[in-house]
C-alpha positions as CSV (number, residue, x, y, z in Angstrom):
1,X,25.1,102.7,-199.5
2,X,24.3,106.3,-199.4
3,X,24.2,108.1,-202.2
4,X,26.4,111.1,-202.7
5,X,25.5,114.3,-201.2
6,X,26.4,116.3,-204.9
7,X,24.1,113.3,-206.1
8,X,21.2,113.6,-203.6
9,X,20.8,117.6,-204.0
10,X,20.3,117.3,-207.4
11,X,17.7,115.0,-207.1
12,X,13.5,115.2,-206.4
13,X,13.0,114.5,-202.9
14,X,9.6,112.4,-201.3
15,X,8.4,112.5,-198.4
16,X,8.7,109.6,-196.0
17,X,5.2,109.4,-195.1
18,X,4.3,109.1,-198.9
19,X,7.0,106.2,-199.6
20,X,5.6,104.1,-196.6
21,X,1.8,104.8,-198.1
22,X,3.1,103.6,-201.3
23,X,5.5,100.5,-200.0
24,X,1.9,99.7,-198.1
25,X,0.2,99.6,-201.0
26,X,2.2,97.6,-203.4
27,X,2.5,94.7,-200.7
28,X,-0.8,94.8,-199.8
29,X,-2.2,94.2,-203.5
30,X,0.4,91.3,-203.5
31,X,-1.2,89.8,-200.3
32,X,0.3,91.4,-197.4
33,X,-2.6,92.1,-194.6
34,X,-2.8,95.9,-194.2
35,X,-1.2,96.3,-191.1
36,X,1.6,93.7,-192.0
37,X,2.0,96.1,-195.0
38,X,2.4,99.2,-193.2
39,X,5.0,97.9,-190.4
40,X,7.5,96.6,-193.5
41,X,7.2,99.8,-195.2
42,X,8.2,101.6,-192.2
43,X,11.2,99.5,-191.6
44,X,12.2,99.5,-195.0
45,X,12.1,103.8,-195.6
46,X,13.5,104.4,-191.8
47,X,16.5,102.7,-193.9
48,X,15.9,105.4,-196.5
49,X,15.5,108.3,-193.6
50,X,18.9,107.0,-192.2
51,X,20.9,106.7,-195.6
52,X,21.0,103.2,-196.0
53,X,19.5,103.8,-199.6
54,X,20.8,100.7,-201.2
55,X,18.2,98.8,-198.3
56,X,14.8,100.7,-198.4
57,X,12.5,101.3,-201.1
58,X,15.0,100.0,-203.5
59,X,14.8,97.0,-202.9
60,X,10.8,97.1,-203.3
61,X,11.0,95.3,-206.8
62,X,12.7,93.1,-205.4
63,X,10.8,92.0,-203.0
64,X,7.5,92.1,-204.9
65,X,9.4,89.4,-207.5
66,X,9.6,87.0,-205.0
67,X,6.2,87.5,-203.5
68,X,4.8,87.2,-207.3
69,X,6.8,83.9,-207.8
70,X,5.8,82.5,-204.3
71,X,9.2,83.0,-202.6
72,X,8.1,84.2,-199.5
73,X,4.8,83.8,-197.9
74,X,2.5,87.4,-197.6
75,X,0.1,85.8,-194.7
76,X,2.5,84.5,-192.3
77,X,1.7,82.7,-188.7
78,X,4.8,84.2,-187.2
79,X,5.1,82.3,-183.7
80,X,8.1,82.7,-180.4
81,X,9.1,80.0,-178.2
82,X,10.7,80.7,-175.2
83,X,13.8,78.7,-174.8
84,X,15.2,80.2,-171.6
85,X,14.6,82.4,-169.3
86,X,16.6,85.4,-171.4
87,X,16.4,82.9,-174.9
88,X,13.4,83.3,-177.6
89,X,13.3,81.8,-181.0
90,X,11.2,83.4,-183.4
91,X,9.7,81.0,-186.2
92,X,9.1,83.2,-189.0
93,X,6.6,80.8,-191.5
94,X,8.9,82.7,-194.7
95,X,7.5,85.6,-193.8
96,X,9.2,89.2,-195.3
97,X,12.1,89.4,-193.3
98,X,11.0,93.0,-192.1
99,X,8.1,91.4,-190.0
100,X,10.1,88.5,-188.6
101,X,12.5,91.3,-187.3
102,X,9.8,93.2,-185.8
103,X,8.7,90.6,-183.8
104,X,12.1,90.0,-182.7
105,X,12.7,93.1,-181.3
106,X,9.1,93.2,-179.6
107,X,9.9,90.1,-177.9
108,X,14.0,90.8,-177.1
109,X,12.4,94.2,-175.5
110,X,9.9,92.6,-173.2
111,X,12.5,89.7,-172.3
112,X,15.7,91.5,-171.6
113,X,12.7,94.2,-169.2
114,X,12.7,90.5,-167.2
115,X,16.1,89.5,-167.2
116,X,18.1,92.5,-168.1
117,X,19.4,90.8,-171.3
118,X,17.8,89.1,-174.3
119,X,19.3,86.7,-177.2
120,X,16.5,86.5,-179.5
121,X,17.2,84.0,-182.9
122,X,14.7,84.1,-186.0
123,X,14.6,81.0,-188.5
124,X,12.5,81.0,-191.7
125,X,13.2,84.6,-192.5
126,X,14.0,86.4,-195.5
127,X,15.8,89.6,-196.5
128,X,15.1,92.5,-193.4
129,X,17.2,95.6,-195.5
130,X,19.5,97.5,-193.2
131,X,20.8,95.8,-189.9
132,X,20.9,98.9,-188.8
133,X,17.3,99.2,-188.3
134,X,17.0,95.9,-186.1
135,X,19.6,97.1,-183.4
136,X,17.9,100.3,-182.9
137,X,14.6,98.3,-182.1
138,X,15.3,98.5,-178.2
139,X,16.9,102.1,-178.0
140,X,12.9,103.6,-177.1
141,X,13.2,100.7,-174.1
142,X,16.7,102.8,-173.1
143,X,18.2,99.4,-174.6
144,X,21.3,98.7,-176.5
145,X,20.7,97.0,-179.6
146,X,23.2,94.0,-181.3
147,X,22.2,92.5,-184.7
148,X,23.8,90.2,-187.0
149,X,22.3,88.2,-189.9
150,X,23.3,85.7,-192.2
151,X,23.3,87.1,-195.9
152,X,20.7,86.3,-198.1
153,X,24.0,85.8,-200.7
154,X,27.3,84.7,-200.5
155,X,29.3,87.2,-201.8
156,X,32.7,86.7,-200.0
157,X,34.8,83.4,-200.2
158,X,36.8,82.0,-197.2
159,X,40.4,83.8,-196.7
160,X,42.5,82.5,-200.1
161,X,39.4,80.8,-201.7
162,X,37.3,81.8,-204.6
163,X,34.0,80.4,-204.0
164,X,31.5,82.2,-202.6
165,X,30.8,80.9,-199.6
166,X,30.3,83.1,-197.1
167,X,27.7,86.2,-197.0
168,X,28.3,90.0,-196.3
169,X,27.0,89.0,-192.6
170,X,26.8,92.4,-190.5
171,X,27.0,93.8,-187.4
172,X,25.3,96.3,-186.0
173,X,25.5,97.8,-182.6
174,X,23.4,100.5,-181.4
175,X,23.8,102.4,-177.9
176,X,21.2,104.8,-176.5
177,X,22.1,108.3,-175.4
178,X,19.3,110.1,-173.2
179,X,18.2,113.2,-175.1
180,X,21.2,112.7,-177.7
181,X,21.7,110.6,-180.8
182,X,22.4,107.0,-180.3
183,X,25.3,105.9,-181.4
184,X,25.4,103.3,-184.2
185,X,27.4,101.1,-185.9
186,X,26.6,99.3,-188.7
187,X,29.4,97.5,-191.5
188,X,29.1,94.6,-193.7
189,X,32.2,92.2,-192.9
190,X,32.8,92.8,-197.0
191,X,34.5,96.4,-197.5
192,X,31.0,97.4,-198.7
193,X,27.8,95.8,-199.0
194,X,26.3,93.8,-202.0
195,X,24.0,95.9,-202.1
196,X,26.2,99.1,-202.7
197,X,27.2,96.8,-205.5
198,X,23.8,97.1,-206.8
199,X,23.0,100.7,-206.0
200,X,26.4,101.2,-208.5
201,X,24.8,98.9,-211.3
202,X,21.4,100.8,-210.9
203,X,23.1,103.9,-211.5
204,X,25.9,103.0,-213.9
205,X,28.8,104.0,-212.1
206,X,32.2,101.8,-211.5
207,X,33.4,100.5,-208.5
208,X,36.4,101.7,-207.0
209,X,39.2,99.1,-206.8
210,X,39.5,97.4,-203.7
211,X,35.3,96.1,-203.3
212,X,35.6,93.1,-205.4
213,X,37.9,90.9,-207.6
214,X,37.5,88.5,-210.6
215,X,37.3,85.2,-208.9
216,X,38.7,83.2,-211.5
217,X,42.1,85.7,-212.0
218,X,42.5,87.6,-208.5
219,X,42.2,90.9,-211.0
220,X,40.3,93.8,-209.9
221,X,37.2,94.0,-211.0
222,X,35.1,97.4,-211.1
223,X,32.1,97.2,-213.6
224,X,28.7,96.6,-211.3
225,X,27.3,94.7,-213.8
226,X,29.6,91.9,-213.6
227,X,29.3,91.7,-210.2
228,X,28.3,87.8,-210.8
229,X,32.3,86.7,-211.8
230,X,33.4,88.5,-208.5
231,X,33.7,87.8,-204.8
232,X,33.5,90.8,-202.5
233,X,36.6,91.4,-200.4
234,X,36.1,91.4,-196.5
235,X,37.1,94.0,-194.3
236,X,40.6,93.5,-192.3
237,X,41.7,90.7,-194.9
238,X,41.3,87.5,-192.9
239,X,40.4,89.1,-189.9
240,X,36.9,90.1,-192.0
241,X,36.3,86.7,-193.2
242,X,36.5,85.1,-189.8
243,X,34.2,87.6,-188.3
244,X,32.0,87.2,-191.1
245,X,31.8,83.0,-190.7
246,X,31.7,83.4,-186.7
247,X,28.5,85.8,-187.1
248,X,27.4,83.5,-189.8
249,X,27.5,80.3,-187.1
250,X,25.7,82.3,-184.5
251,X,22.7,83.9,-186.8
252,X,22.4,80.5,-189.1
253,X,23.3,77.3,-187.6
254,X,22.5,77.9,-183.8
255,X,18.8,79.1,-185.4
256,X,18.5,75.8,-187.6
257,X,18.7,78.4,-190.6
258,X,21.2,78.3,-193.4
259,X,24.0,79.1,-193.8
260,X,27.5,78.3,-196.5
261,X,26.4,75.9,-199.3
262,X,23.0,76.1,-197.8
263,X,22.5,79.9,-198.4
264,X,20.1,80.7,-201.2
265,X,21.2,83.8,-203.5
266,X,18.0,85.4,-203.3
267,X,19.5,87.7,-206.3
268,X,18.9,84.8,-209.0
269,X,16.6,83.1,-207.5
270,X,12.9,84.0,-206.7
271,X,10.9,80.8,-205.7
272,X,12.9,79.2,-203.3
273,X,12.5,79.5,-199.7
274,X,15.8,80.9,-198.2
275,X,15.9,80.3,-194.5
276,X,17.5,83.1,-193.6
277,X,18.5,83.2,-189.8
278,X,19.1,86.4,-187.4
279,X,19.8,87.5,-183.9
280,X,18.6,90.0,-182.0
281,X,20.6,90.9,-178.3
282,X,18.5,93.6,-176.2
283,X,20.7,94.7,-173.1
284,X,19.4,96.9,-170.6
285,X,21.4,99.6,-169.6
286,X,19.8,100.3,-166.3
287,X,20.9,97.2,-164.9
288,X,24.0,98.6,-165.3
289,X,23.6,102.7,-163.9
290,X,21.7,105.3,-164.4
291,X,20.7,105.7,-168.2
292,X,22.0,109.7,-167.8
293,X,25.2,108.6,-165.8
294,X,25.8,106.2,-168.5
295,X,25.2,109.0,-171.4
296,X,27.3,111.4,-169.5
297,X,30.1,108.8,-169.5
298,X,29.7,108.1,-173.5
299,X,29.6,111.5,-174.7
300,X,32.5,112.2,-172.4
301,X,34.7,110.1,-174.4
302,X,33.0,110.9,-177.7
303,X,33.8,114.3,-177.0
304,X,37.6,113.3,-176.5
305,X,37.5,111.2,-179.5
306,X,35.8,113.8,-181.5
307,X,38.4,116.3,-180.6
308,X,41.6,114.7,-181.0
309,X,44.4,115.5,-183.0
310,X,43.8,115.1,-186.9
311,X,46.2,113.6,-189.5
312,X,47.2,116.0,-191.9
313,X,44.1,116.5,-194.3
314,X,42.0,115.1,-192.4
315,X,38.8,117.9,-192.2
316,X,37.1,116.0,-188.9
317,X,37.2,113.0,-186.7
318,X,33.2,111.3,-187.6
319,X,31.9,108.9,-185.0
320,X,29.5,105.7,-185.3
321,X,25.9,107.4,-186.5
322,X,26.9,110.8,-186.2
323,X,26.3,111.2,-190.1
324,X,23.3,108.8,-189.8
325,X,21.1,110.7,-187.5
326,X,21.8,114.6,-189.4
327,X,20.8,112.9,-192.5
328,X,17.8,111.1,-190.8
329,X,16.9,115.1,-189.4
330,X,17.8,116.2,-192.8
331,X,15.5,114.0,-194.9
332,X,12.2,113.9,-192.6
333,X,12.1,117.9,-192.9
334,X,13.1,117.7,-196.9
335,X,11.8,114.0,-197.8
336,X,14.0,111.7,-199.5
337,X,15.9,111.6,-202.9
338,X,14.9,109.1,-205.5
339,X,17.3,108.6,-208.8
340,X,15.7,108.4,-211.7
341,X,16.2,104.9,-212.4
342,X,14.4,103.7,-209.4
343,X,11.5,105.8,-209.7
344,X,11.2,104.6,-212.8
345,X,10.8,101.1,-211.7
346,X,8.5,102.3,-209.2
347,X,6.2,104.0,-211.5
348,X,6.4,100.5,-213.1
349,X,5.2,99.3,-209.8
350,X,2.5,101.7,-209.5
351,X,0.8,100.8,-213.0
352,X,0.9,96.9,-212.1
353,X,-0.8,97.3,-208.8
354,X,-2.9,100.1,-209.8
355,X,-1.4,101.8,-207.0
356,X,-1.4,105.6,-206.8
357,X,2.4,106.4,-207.9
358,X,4.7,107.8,-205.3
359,X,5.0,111.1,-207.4
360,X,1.3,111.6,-207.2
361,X,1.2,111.5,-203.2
């Protein structure tokens, strides 16, 4: 979720470099080694830089309840086995999902320079924020990036079910352009994430008809806060749900990680260890041509898509990340909008840990 633009210019903006210090600091007082601390922060507000605000530094409390109750372990062994000549599994030891992806994409990098390609899988993981992130770990190698993760809830039942099991699972897929932005996709296989859901609770605002209905009537349901008698809808109708379990297969079950029944809602519960598996796919797109041919080629059709004809009221045609990266340029020179109601649970934060509060930095 990114919050409104009418929201986000009304609002008191941070800067990056100050949210990272700060993310450092609460998870280092809660047992995080220093440099450990440091790399999650960055992952977590480069979700923030990109507008994936329901996945950065919101979900910071979050993560600090489950360190406090002993969800997740803050001095992890993290470990890769090479299965493969282009196959790595990374053992994450319940480490913060954030580090377990970093690793990932350090190893999927240095394969896939080998072999051209890399399939990385992480096991004992936890919650990593926005996918979006994780595929855009190889674009500095000139790499295309392809991520998917099981969910960390299930929110979604299987097409004509009510229970809820199957997650948001995501995809994201991002392609590097040589002195242009990459282009990125990155969608929930729900019609939004769950964590939209919470971004709308946070704030007090409804939810538009058509995200989630009452799983025990079919009715549509639109109060955030009752999120908990609901199943998300997927994209596409059944077409959603089947990507969603297929993705669910590859990042859970082929990793040894959970997945259905097996899936811990990491929502409700803080102390127990959730598993969570992902996959990484690095591709290197000089195996293929020259990175600039291959740039030259994209924004060639991006130009075409970009300038075809519009349905009536339609204002302009947007394109996978195009929207991401101004709002990434946009909030590095003018720092990052915080609502209220987070900041006050940061501040929160702050006096716990004794941690300087981000308003002070």
């Amino acid at each position: 979720m990114a919050l409104d633009e009418s929201v986000a210019a009304t609002l008191p903006r941070h800067r990056h470099a100050a949210m990272i210090g700060f993310i450092a600091d609460v998870l280092q007082a809660h047992g995080l080694r220093a440099a450990d601390a440091r790399r999650v922060g960055e992952l977590m507000v480069e979700a923030d830089l990109t507008g994936a605000d329901s996945h950065g530094i919101f979900r910071l409390p979050q993560y600090v309840r489950r360190l406090r109750a002993g969800g997740m372990n803050p001095t992890p062994d993290i470990t890769v086995s090479r299965r493969a000549p282009a196959v790595a599994l990374v053992e994450g030891d319940n480490a913060m999902g954030h580090l377990v992806m970093s690793k990932a994409g350090e190893t999927a990098v240095e394969i896939a320079r080998e072999t051209g390609v890399a399939w990385v899988g992480a096991r004992r993981s936890n919650h990593a924020g926005s996918g979006a992130v994780h595929a855009c770990l190889p674009l500095q190698a000139g790499m295309i990036g392809i991520y998917t993760v099981v969910a960390s809830a299930n929110h979604m039942a299987p097409w004509g079910g009510s229970d809820s099991l199957l997650g948001t699972n995501p995809l994201a897929i991002a392609i590097p352009m040589v002195d242009a932005d990459p282009v990125v996709l990155d969608m929930a296989t729900t019609v939004v994430s769950y964590g939209t859901v919470k971004g709308h609770a946070l704030l007090g605002t409804p939810m538009p008809e058509g995200w989630m209905v009452d799983k025990h009537t079919g009715e549509p349901l639109t109060d955030p806060k009752r999120s908990a008698d609901g199943i998300l809808l997927p994209i596409g109708g059944y077409k959603g749900s089947g990507l969603a379990l297929m993705l669910g297969l590859l990042a859970g079950p082929l990793n040894r990680a959970a997945f259905g029944k097996d899936c811990v809602d990491f929502n409700a519960d803080d102390r127990t260890v959730t598993e969570t598996g992902h996959v990484l796919i690095a591709l290197d797109v000089a195996r293929f041509l020259d990175p600039k041919e291959f740039t030259a080629e994209v924004a060639r059709h991006l130009d075409d898509l970009r300038n075809s004809t519009r349905l009536p009221g339609v204002d302009r045609i947007r394109l996978p990340g195009e929207m991401r990266a101004a709002r990434r340029r946009d909030r590095v020179a003018k720092g990052v909008p915080i609502p209220a109601p987070l900041m006050a649970q940061l501040d929160r934060l702050a006096a716990e840990t004794g941690a300087v509060p981000l308003g002070q930095r």
